[in-house]
C-alpha positions as CSV (number, residue, x, y, z in Angstrom):
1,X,-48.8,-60.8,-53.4
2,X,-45.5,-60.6,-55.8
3,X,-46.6,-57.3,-57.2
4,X,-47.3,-55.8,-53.9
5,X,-43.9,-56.4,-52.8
6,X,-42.6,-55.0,-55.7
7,X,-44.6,-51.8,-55.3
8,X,-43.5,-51.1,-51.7
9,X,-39.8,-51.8,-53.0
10,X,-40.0,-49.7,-55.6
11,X,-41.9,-47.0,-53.8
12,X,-39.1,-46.9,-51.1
13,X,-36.2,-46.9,-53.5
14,X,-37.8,-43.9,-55.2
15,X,-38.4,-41.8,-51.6
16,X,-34.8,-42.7,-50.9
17,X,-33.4,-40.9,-54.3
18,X,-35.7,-37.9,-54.0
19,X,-34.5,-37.5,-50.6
20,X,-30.5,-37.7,-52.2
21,X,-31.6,-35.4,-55.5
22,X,-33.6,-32.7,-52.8
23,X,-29.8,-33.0,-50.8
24,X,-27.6,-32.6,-53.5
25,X,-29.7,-29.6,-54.8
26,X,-29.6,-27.7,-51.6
27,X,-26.1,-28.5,-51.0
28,X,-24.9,-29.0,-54.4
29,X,-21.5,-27.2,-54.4
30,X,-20.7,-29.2,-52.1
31,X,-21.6,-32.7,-53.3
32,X,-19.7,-31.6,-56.3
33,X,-16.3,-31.0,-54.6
34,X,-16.7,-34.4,-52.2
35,X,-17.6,-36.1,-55.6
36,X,-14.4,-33.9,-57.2
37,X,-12.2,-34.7,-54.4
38,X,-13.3,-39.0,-54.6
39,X,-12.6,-38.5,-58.4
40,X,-9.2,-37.3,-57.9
41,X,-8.4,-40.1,-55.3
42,X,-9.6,-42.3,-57.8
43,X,-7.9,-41.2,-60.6
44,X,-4.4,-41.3,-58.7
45,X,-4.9,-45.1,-57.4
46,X,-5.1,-45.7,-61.2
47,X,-2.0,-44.0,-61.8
48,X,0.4,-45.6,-58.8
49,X,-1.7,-48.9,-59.1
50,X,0.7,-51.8,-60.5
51,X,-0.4,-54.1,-62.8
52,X,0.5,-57.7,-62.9
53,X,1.4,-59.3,-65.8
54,X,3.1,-62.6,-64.8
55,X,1.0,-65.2,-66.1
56,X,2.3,-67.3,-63.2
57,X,0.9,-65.3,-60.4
58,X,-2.6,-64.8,-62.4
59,X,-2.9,-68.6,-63.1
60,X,-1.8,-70.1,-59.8
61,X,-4.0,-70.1,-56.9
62,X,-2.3,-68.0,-53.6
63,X,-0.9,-70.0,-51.0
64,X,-2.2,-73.4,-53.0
65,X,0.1,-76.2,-53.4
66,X,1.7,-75.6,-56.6
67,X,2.4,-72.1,-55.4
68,X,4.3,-74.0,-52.2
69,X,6.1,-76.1,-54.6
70,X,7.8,-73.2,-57.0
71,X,8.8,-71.5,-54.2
72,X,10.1,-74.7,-52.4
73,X,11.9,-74.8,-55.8
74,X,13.3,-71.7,-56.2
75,X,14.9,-71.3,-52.9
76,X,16.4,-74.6,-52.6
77,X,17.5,-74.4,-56.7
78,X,17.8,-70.6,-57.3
79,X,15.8,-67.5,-59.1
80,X,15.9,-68.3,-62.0
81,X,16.4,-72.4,-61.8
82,X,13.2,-72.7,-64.5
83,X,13.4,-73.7,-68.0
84,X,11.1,-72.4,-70.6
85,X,9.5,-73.9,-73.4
86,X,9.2,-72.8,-76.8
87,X,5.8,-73.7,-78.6
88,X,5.3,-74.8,-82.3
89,X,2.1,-76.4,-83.3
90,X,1.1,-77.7,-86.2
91,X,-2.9,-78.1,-86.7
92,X,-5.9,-78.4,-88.6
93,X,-7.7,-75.4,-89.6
94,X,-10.9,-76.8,-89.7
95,X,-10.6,-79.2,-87.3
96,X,-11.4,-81.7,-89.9
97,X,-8.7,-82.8,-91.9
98,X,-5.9,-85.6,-91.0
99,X,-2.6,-84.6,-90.5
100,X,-0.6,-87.8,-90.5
101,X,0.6,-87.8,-93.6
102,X,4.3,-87.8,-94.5
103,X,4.0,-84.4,-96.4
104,X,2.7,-82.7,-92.8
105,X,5.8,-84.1,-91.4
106,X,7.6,-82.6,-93.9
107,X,6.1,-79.4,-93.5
108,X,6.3,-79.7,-89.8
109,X,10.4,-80.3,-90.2
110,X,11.1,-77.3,-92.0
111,X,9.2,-75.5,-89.4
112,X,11.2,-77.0,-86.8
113,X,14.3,-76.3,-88.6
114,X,14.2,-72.7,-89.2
115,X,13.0,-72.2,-85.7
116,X,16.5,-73.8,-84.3
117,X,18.5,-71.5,-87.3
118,X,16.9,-68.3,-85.3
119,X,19.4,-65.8,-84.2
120,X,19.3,-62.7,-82.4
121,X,22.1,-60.2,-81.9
122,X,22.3,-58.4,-78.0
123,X,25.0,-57.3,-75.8
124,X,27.6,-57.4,-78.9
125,X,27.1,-61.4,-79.2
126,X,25.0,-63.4,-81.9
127,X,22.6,-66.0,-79.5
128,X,21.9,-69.3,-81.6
129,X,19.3,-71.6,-80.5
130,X,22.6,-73.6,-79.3
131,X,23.2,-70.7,-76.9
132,X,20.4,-70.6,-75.5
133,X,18.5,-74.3,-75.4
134,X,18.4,-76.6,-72.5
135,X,21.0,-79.6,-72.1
136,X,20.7,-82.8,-70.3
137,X,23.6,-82.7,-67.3
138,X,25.8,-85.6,-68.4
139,X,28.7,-86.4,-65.6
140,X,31.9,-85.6,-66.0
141,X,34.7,-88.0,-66.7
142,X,37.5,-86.1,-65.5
143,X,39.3,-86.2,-68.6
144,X,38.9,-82.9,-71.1
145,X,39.3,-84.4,-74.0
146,X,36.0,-86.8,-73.3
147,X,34.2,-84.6,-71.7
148,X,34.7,-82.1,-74.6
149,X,33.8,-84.9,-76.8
150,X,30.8,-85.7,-74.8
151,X,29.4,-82.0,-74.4
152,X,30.3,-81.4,-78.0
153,X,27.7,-83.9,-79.3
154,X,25.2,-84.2,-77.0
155,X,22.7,-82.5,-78.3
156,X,19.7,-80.0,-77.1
157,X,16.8,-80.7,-75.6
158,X,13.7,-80.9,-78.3
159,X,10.6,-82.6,-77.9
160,X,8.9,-83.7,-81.3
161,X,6.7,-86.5,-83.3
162,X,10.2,-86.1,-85.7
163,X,12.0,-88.3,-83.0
164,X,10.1,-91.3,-84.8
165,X,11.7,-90.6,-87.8
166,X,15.6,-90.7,-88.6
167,X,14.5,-87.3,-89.9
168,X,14.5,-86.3,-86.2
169,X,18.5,-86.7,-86.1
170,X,18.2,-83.7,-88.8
171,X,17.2,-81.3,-85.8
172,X,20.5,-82.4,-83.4
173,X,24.2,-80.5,-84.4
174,X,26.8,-80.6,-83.0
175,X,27.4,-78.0,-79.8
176,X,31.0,-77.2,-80.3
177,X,34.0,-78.7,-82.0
178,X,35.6,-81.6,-82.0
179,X,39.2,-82.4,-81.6
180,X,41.6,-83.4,-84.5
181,X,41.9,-86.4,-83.3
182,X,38.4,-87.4,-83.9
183,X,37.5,-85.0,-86.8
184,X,36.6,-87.9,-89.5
185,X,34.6,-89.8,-87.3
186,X,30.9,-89.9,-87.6
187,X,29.4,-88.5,-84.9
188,X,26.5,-86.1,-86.6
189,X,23.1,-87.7,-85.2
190,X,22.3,-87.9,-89.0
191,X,25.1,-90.4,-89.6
192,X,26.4,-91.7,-86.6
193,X,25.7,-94.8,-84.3
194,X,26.6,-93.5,-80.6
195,X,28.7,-96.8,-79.8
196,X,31.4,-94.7,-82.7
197,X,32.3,-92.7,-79.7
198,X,32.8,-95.5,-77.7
199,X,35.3,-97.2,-80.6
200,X,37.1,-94.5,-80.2
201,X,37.8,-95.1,-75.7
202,X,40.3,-97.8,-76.3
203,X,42.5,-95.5,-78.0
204,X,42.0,-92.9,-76.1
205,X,43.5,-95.0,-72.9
206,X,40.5,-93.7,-70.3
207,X,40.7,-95.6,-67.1
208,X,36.7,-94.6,-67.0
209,X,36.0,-96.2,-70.2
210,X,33.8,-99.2,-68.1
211,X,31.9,-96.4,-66.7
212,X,31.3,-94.4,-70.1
213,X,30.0,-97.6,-71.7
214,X,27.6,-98.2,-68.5
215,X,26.3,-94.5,-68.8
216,X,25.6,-94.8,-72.4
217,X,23.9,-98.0,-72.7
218,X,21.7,-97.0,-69.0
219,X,20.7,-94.2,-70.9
220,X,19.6,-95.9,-74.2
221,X,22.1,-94.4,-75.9
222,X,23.1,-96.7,-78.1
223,X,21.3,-96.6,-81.4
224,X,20.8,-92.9,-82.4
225,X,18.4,-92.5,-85.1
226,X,20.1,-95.0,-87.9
227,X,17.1,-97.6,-86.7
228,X,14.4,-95.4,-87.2
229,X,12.5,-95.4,-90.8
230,X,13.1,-92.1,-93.0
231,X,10.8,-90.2,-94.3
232,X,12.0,-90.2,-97.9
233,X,13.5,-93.8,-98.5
234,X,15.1,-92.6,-102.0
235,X,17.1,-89.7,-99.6
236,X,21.0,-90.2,-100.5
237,X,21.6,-89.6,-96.7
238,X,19.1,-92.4,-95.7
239,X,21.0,-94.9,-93.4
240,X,20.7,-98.5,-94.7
241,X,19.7,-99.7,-91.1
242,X,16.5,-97.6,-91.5
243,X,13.5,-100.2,-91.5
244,X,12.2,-99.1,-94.8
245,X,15.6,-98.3,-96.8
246,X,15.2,-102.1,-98.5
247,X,11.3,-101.4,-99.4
248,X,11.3,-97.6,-100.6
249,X,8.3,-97.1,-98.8
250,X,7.0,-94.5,-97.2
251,X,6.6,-95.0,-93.4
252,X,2.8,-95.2,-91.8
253,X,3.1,-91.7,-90.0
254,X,-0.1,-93.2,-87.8
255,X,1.6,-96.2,-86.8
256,X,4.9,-94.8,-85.8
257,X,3.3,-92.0,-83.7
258,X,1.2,-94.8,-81.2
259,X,2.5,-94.6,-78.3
260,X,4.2,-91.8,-78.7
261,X,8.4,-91.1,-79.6
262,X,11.7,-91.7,-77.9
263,X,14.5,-88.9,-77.9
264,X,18.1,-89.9,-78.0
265,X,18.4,-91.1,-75.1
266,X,15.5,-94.3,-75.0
267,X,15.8,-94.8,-71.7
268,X,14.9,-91.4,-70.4
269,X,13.7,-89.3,-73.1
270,X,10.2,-91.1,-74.1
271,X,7.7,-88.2,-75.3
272,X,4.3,-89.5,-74.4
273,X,1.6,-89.3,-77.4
274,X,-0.6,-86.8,-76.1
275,X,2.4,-84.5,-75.7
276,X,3.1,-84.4,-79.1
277,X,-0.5,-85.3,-81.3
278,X,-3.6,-83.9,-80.6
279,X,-7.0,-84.5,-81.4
280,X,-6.3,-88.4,-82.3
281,X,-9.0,-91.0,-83.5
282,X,-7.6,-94.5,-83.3
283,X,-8.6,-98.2,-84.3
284,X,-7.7,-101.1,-82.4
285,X,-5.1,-99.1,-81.0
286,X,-3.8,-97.5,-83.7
287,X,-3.5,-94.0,-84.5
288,X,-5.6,-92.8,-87.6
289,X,-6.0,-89.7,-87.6
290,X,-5.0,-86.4,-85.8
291,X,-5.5,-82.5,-86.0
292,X,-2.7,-81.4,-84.5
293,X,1.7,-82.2,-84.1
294,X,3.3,-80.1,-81.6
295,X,7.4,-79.6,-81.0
296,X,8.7,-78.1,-78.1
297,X,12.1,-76.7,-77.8
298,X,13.4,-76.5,-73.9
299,X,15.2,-73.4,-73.5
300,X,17.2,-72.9,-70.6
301,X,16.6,-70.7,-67.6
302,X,18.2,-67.5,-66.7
303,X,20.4,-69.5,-64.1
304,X,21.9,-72.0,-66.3
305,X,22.5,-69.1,-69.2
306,X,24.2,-67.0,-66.7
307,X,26.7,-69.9,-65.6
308,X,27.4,-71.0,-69.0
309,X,28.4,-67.8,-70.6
310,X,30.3,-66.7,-67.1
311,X,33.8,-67.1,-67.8
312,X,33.3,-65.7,-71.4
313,X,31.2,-62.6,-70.3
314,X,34.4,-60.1,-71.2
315,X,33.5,-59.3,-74.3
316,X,29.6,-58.5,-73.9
317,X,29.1,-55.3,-73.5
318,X,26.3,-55.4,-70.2
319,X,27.0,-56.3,-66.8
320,X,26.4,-60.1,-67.2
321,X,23.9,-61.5,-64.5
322,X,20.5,-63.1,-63.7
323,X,18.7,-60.2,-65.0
324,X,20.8,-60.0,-68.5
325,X,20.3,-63.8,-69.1
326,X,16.8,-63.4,-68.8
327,X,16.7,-60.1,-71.5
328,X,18.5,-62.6,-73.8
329,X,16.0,-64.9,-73.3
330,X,13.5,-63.0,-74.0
331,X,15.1,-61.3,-77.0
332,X,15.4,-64.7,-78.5
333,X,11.6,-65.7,-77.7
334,X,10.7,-62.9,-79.5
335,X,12.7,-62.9,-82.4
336,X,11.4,-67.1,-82.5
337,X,7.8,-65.6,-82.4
338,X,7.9,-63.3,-85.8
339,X,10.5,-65.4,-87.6
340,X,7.5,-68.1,-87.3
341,X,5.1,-65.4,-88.3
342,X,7.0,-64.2,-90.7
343,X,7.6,-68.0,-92.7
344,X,4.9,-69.4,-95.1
345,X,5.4,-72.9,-94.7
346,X,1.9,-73.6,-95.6
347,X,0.3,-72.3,-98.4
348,X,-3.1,-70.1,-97.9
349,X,-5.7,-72.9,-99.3
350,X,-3.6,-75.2,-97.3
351,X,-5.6,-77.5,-94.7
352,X,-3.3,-77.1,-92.0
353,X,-1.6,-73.8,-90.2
354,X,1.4,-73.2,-88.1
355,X,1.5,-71.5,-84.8
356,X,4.4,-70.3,-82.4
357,X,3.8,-69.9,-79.1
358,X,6.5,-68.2,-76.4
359,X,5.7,-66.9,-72.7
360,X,8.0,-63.7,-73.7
361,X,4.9,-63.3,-76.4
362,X,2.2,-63.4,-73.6
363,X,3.9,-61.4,-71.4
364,X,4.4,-58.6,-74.0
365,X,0.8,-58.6,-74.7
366,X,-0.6,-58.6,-71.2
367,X,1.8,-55.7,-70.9
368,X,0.2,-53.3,-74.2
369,X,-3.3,-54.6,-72.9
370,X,-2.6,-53.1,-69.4
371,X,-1.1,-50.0,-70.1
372,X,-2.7,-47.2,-68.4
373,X,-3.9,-44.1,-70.4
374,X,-3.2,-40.8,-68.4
375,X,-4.5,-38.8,-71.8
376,X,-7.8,-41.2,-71.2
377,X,-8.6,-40.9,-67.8
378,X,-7.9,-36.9,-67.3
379,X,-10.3,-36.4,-70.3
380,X,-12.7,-38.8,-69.0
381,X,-12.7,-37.2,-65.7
382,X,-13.4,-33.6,-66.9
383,X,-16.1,-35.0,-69.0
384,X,-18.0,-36.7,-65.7
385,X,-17.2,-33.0,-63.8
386,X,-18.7,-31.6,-66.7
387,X,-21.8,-33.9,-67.0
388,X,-22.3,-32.5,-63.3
389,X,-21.6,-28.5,-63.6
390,X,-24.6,-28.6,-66.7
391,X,-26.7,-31.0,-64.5
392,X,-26.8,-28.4,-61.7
């Protein structure tokens, strides 16, 4: 019964293309110039069509939720409100070997740190990672010499398993510079304890100084990094408060990444373990082993960048707005991507490999991968036309 439906079908299909090849033989000039015609059509949607290449609009799903909630975003915050975030991960080759060990972290710091030393020269200005990098908003306390205190040491935004380690303080400098008046107090992350800065209120005669304190100490800043353990005990610059200065041990990198790591500020700034180590195996609770560390460094958006560098946007040589910001950006995203390339910080028979990873990157290579040939399709088009002159 199968077969003899198969037979009639295929008995019909082949009566329906001899009827089409007896019609385009008697008429065959002009099949040929409708099919010529269809080809040209064809050939110029190619040409006018657009391609997208924003990894948002191919990801989210049209009129979905999350495509409600960017929008809802962007027109009560702003084009251009977003931050972006800067990728550097740290894993196993062969999925195999453990990377928490302290010489990984190591390796993963000096990554780290020449990815925040990355510079990129546009629009007659050298943009530092300072420049550029996301900031958590911290009031103002209506006095310029706090506030310029306050903005000069708050530090930028980066998210790493280093924030376990005093080591982590190594990533945070200072954003501009201080006043005389305080120059000689320690306020480098490396060195300082935050409550320094708040020494220094009494004699600075604030009538906010109640409200400072309460900010700081809401905000868990109060300790820094000096409580944290090192990862080199014997390191000059190890603080003495650091819980194995006394022992000379190294720190358990497994036990100090459970749970994840706390930024600067404790009480808001609590990096969750799976942001930050991947492919874990624990024991009673314990982390063991992992495959992967990942930093992140929080750039700012085009917005923010705009705004900050307004008032000083004289001497660049471009008509500073939205669309400016986001080339600089961009220009530094790039330049982050093959500095990283570029490094060895792991050795070839190394275990373990580093990877950056920037949307700029992604964007650039959905761009080459949809670039439309003209030379390709005009000589693939006289090829089909003629395939069909010899066939008639």
């Amino acid at each position: 019964m199968g077969q003899r439906i198969a037979l009639k079908l295929r008995t019909k299909l082949q009566t329906v293309f001899f009827n089409l090849g007896c019609f385009s033989q008697r008429f065959s000039w002009t099949v040929l110039a409708i099919g010529f015609f269809i080809l040209i059509g064809f050939s110029v949607g190619i040409l006018k069509a657009k391609i997208e290449t924003d990894v948002e609009k191919l990801w989210i799903e049209v009129d979905g939720r999350l495509e409600k909630e960017i929008k809802y975003t962007k027109d009560a915050l702003g084009e251009g409100s977003e931050t972006t975030n800067e990728l550097l991960i740290h894993a196993s080759n062969n999925g195999k070997d453990n990377i928490l060990t302290v010489g990984s972290i190591q390796q993963h710091l000096k990554a780290v740190q020449t990815a925040i030393d990355v510079k990129v020269t546009i629009y007659n200005k050298t943009w530092t990672h300072s420049d550029l990098c996301y900031v958590p908003e911290v009031p103002s306390f209506n006095d310029s010499l706090v506030d310029g205190i306050v903005s000069a040491i708050i530090p930028c935004l980066i998210i790493s398993p280093l924030d376990c380690f005093w080591d982590g303080a190594k990533l945070l400098k200072l954003r501009g510079v201080l006043p005389d008046m305080v120059k000689g107090v320690p306020l480098e992350w490396i060195e300082s304890h935050p409550t320094a800065l708040l020494s220094l209120l009494p004699l600075l005669n604030i009538p906010g100084e109640k409200e400072i304190r309460d900010m700081f100490f809401k905000a868990g800043i109060t300790d820094g990094y000096l409580n944290r353990p090192c990862l080199d005990p014997t390191e000059l610059k190890c603080p003495q408060s650091a819980p194995n200065f006394k022992s000379r041990k190294a720190p358990n990198v497994g036990e100090e990444l459970t749970g994840g790591c706390k930024g600067f500020a404790t009480e808001f700034m609590q990096w969750a373990e799976e942001l930050i180590v991947g492919g874990t195996e624990k024991k009673n609770g314990t982390l063991t082993s992992a495959k992967a560390l990942q930093t992140i460094l929080v750039l700012s958006g085009p917005q923010d960048l705009h705004k900050r560098f307004a008032e000083n946007s004289k001497d660049l040589t471009v008509d500073w707005n939205l669309d400016s910001a986001r080339k600089v950006l961009e220009a530094w995203q790039r330049s982050f991507t093959a500095e990283m390339e570029a490094q060895h910080f792991v050795e070839e028979e190394d275990a373990f490999n580093m990877l950056a990873f920037d949307s700029a990157s992604v964007t650039d290579l959905l761009k080459e991968f949809s670039e439309t040939s003209v030379t390709r399709i005009v000589i693939g088009y006289v090829l089909m036309v003629m395939i069909l002159l010899f066939s008639l």
